[in-house]
Structure formats: C-alpha cells, structure tokens
ChimeraX commands (.cxc) that place a marker at each C-alpha (Angstrom):
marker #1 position 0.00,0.00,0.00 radius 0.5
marker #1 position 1.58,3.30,-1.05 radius 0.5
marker #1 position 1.54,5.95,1.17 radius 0.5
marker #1 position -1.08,8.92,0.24 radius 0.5
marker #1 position 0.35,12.08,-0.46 radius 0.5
marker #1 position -0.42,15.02,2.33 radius 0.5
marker #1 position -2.08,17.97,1.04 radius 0.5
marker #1 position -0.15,21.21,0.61 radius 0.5
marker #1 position -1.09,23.67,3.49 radius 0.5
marker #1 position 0.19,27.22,3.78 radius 0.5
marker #1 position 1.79,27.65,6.65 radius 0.5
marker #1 position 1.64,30.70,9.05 radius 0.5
marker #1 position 4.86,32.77,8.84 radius 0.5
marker #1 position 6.20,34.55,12.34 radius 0.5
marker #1 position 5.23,38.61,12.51 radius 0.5
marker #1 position 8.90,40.47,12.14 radius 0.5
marker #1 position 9.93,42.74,14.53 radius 0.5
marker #1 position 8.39,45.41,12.51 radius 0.5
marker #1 position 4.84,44.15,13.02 radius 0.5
marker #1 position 5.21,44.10,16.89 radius 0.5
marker #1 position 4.90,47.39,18.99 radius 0.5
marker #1 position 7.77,48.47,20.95 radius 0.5
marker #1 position 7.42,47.33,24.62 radius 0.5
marker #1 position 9.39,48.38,27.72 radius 0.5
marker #1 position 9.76,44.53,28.49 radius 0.5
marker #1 position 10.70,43.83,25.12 radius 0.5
marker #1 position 13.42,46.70,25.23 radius 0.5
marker #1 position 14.42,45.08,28.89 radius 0.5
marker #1 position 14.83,41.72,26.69 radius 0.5
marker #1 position 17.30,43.17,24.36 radius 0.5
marker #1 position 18.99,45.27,27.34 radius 0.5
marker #1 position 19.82,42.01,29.12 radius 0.5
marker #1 position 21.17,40.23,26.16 radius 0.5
marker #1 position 23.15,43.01,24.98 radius 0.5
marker #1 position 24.56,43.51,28.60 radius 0.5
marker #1 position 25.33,39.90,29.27 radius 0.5
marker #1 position 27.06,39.72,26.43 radius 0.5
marker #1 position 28.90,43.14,26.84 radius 0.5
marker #1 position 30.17,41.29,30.38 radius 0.5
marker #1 position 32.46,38.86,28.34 radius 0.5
marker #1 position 34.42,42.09,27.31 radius 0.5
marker #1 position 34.23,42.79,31.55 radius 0.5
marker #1 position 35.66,39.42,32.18 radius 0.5
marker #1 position 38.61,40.18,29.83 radius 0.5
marker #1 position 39.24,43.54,31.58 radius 0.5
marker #1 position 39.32,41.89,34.63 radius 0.5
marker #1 position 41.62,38.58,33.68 radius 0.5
marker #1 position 44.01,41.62,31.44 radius 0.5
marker #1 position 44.25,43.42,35.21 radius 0.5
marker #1 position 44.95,39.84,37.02 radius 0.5
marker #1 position 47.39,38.99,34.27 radius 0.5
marker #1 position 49.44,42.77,35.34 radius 0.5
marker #1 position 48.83,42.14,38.75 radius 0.5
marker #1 position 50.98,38.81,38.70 radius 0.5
marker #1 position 53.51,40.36,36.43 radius 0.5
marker #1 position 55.25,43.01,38.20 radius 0.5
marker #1 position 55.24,46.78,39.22 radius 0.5
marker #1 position 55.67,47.72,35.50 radius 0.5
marker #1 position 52.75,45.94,33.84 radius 0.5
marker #1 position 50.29,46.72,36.95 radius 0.5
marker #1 position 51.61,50.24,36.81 radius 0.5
marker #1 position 50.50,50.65,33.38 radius 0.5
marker #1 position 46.65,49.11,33.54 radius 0.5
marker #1 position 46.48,51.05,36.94 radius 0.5
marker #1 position 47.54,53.84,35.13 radius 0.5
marker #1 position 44.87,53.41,32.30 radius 0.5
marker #1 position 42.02,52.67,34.77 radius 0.5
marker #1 position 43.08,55.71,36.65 radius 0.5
marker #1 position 42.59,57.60,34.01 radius 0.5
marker #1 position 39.53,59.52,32.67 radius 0.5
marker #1 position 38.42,56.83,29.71 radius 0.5
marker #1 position 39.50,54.44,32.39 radius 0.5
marker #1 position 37.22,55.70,34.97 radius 0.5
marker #1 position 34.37,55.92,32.13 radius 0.5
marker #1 position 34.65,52.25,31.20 radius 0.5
marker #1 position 34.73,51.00,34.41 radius 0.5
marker #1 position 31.76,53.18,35.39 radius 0.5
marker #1 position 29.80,52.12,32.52 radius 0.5
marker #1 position 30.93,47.89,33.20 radius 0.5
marker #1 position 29.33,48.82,36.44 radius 0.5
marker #1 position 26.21,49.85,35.36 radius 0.5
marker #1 position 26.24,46.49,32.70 radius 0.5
marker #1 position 27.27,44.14,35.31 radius 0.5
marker #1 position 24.08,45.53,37.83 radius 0.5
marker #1 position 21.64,45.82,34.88 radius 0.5
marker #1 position 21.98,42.44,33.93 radius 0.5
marker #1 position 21.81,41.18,37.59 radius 0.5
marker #1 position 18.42,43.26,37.75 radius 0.5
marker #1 position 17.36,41.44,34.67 radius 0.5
marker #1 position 18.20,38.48,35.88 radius 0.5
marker #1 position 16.36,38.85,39.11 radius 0.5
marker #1 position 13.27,39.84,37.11 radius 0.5
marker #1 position 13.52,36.66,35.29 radius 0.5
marker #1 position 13.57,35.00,38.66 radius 0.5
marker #1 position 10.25,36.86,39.80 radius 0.5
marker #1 position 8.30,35.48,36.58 radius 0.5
marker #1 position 9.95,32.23,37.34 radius 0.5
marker #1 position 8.30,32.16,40.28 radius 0.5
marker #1 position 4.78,32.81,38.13 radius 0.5
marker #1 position 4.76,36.02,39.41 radius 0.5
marker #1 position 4.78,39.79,37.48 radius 0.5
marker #1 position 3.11,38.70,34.43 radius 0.5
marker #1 position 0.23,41.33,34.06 radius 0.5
marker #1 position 0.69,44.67,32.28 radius 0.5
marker #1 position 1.42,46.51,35.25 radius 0.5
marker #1 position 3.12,44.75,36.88 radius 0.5
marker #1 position 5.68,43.70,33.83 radius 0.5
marker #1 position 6.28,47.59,33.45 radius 0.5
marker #1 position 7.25,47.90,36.66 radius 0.5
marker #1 position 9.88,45.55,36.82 radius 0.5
marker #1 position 11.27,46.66,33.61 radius 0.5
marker #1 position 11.22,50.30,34.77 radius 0.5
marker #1 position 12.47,49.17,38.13 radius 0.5
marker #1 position 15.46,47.51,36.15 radius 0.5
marker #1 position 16.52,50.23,34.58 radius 0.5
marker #1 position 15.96,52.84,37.08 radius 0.5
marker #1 position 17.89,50.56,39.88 radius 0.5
marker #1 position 20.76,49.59,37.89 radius 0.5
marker #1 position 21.53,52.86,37.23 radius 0.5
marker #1 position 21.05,54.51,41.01 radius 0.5
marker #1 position 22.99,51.18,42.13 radius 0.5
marker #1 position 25.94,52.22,39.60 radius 0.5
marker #1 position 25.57,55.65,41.18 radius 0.5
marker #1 position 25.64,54.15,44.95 radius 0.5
marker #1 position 28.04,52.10,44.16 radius 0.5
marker #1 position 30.52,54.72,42.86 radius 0.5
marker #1 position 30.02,57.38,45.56 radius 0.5
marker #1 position 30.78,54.65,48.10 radius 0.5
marker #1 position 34.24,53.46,46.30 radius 0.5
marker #1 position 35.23,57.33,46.25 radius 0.5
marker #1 position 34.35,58.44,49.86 radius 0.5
marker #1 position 35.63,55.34,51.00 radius 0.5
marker #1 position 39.20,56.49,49.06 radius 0.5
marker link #1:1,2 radius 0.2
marker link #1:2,3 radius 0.2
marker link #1:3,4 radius 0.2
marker link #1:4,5 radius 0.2
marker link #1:5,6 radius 0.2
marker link #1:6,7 radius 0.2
marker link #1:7,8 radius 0.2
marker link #1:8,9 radius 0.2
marker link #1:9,10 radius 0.2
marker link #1:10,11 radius 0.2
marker link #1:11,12 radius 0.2
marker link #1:12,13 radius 0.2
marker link #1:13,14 radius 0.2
marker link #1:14,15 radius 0.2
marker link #1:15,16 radius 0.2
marker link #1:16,17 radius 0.2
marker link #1:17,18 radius 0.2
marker link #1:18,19 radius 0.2
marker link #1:19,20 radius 0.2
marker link #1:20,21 radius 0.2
marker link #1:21,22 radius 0.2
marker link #1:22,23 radius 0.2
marker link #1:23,24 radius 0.2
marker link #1:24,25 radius 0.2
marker link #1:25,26 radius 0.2
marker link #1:26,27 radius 0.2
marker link #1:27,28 radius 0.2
marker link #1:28,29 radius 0.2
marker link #1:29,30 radius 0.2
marker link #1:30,31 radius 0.2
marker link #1:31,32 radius 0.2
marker link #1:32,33 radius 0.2
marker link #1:33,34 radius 0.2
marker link #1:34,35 radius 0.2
marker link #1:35,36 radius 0.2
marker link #1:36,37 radius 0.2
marker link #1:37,38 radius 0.2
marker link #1:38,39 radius 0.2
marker link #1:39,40 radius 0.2
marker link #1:40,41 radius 0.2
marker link #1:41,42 radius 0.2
marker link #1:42,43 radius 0.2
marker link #1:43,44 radius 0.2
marker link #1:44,45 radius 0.2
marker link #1:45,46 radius 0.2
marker link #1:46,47 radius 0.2
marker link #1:47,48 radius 0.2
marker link #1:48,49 radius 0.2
marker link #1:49,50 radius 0.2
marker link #1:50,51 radius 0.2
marker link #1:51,52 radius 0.2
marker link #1:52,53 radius 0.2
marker link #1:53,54 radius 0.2
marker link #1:54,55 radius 0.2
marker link #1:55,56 radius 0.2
marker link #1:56,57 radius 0.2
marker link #1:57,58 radius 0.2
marker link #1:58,59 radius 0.2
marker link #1:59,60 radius 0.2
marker link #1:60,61 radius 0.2
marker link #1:61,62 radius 0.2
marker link #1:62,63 radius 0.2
marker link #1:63,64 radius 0.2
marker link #1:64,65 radius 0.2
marker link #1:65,66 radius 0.2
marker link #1:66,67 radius 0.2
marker link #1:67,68 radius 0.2
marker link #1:68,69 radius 0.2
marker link #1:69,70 radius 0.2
marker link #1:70,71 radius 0.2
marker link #1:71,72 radius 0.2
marker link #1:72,73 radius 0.2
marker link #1:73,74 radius 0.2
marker link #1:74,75 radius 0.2
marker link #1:75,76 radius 0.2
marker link #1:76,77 radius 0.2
marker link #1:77,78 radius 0.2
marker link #1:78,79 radius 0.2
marker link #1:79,80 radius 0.2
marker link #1:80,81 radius 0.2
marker link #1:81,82 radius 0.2
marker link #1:82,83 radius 0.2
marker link #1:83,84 radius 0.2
marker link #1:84,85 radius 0.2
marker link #1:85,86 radius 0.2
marker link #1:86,87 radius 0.2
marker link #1:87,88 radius 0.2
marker link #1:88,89 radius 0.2
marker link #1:89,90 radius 0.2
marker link #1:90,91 radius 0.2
marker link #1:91,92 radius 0.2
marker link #1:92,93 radius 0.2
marker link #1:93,94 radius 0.2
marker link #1:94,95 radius 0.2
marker link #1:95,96 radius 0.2
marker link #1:96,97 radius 0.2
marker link #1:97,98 radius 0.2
marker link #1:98,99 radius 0.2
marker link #1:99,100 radius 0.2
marker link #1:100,101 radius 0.2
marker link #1:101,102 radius 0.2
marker link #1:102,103 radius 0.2
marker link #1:103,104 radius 0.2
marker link #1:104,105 radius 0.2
marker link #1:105,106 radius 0.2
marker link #1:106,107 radius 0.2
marker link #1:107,108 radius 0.2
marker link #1:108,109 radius 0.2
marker link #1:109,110 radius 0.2
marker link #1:110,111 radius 0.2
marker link #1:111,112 radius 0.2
marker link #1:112,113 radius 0.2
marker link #1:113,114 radius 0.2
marker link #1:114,115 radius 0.2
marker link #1:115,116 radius 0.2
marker link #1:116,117 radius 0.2
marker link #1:117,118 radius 0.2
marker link #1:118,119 radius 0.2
marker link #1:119,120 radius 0.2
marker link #1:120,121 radius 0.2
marker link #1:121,122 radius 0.2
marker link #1:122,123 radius 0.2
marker link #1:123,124 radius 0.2
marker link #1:124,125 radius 0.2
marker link #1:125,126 radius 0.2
marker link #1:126,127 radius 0.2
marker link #1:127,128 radius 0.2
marker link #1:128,129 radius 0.2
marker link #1:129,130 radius 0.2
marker link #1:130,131 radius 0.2
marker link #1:131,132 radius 0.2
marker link #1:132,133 radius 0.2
view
C-alpha cells in the first residue's frame, strides 16, 4: 500500500519585529542580552588586570595607570552599570519564574524598576568606592 500524499497547506509565517509594537519589556529583553554579552568584554578587563597584577610593578603600573585615568574611569563606570543591569534582569527573570509579574502593570514595573535601579545602584556604588578612598 503506497503511502497517500499530504495535502499542501500554507503555513503561518512569524510577525517580524516590525509588526510588533515596541514594549518596555521587550526593550528590557534586548537590554539584558546586549549587557550579558557586553560582560564577556568585563571578564577580559578583569583577567588583562589579574594577568598585570601577577607580572610586576611595571605591567600593573600601566593598567592602573589606564584605569586611573579619565576613559579608564568611564569604562569601568559604565561595566558597572552592565554588570548591575543584567543582575536586575536576571532577578526579574527569577520573579516570573516564580509565576509572578506577568500582568501589564506589573511587567512595566519591573522593567522600569530595572533600569531605574541599575543605574542609582551604579551611582551608589561609585560614591561609596570614592568616599571610602
């Protein structure tokens, strides 16, 4: 017995990014991918410091001398604000996990509430490392 041939159906294609309305939580989404992978580059920053801390007074002097400095300052400030953005995200994630935070208000909050508190943490976070210098 041959097997009968399946009728042709046209499938339903996915909406594109342009069909869908701009959300806070879907800006959130892209926030937290963007920052998690922007803390790879961290990492390295970190590991490159490591790497002239075990090499001697010449090779620490001159990554302590670039992170002293004004672009220094800036990146770290701004790896800051990635590394507690994506934590915030990530604690979010956590909420709806627990089947929580899932109504309009509520999701807009949390987004909001990411943003917002990464970026008053980064603040907090700075003013205690330079009035504890």
């Amino acid at each position: 017995m041959a097997p009968t041939a399946r009728p042709t159906v046209a499938q339903p294609l996915s909406p594109h990014l342009q069909i869908y309305r701009w959300t806070w939580t879907m800006a959130m989404s892209v926030f937290h991918r963007v920052t998690g992978t922007a803390l790879y580059g961290g990492t390295a920053l970190v590991a490159i410091w490591l790497v002239a801390l075990a090499s001697g007074p010449a090779a620490y002097g001159w990554v302590a001398g670039f992170f002293g400095s004004l672009f220094g300052k800036l990146v770290l400030f701004v790896y800051t604000w990635i590394l507690l953005h994506h934590m915030l995200g990530g604690i979010r994630h956590f909420i709806w996990d627990a089947g929580v935070g899932f109504d309009r208000a509520q999701r807009l909050g949390l987004a909001r509430a990411t943003l917002v508190g990464s970026t008053v943490l980064t603040l907090v976070v700075w003013a205690a490392g330079l009035l504890a210098r």
